[in-house]
C-alpha positions as CSV (number, residue, x, y, z in Angstrom):
1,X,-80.7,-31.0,-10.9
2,X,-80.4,-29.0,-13.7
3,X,-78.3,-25.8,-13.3
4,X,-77.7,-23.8,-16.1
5,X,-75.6,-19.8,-15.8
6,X,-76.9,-17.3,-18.5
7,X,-75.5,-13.9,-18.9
8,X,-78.1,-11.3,-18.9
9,X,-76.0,-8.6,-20.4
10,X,-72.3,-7.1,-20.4
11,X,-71.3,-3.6,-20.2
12,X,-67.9,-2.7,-21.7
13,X,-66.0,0.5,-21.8
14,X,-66.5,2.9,-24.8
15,X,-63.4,2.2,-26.4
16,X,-61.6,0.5,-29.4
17,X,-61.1,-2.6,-27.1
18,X,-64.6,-2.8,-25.5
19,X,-63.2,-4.2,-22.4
20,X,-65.7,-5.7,-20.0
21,X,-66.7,-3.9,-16.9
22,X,-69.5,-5.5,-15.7
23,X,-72.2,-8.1,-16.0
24,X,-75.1,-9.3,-14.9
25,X,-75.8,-13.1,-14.6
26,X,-78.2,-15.4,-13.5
27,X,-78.3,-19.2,-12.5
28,X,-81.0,-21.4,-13.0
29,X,-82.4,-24.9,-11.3
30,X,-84.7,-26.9,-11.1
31,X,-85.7,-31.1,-10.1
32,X,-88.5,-33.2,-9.8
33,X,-89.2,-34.3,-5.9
34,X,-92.3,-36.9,-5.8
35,X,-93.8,-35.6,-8.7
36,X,-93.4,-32.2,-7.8
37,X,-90.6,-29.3,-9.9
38,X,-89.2,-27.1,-7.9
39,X,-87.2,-24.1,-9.3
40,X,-84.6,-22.1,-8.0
41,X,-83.2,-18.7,-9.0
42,X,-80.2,-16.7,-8.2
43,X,-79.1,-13.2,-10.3
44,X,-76.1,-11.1,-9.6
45,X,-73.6,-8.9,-11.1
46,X,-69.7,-8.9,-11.6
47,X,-67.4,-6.4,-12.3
48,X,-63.8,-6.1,-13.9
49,X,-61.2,-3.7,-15.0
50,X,-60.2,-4.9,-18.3
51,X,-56.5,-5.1,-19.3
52,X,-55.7,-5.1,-22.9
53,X,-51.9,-5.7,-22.4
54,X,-52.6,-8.5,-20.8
55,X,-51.5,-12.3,-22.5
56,X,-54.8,-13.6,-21.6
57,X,-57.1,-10.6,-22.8
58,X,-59.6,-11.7,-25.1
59,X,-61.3,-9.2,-27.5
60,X,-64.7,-8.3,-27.4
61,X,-65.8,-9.5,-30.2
62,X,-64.7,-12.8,-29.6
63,X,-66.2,-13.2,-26.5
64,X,-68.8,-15.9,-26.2
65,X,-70.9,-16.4,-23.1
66,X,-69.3,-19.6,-22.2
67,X,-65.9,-17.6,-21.6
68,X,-67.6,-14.8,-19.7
69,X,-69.4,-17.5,-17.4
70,X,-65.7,-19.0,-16.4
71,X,-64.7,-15.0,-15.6
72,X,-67.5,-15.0,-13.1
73,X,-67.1,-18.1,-11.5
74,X,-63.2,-17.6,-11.3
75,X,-64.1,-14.2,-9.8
76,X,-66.5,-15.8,-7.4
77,X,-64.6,-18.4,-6.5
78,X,-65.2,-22.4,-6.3
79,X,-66.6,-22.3,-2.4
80,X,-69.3,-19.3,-3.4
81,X,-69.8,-21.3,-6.6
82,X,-70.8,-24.2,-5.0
83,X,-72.8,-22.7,-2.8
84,X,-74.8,-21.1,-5.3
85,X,-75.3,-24.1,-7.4
């Protein structure tokens, strides 16, 4: 299998900080069964109240996708996340 999590596009507040408010995401799969692909497909969307005080808080501009794919899953959790993969 193949699985691969893309972000689709992130919405952040309109402020200095940019904080991220929600996304959209979308995971990908697809193996070869006697010859034959199969593909799967699963979007959905996240949301989060940003917090610049916090330690961990990351600026937007910094951001790369990998970091906000690890939000998501952390949000989701690791039983949902291995459901969906």
């Amino acid at each position: 299998m193949a699985i691969s999590w893309t972000i689709q596009s992130v919405e952040y507040t309109n402020d200095p900080n940019k904080g991220v408010v929600q996304v959209a995401w979308e995971i990908k799969d697809s193996e070869t069964v006697n010859g034959r692909k199969h593909r799967g497909r699963y979007v959905g969307g996240s949301k989060f109240t940003p917090d610049p005080s916090d330690s961990e808080y990351l600026p937007f501009d910094t951001l790369t996708e990998a970091n906000i794919i690890d939000w998501v899953k952390t949000q989701l959790g690791s039983d949902e996340v291995t459901r969906l993969e």
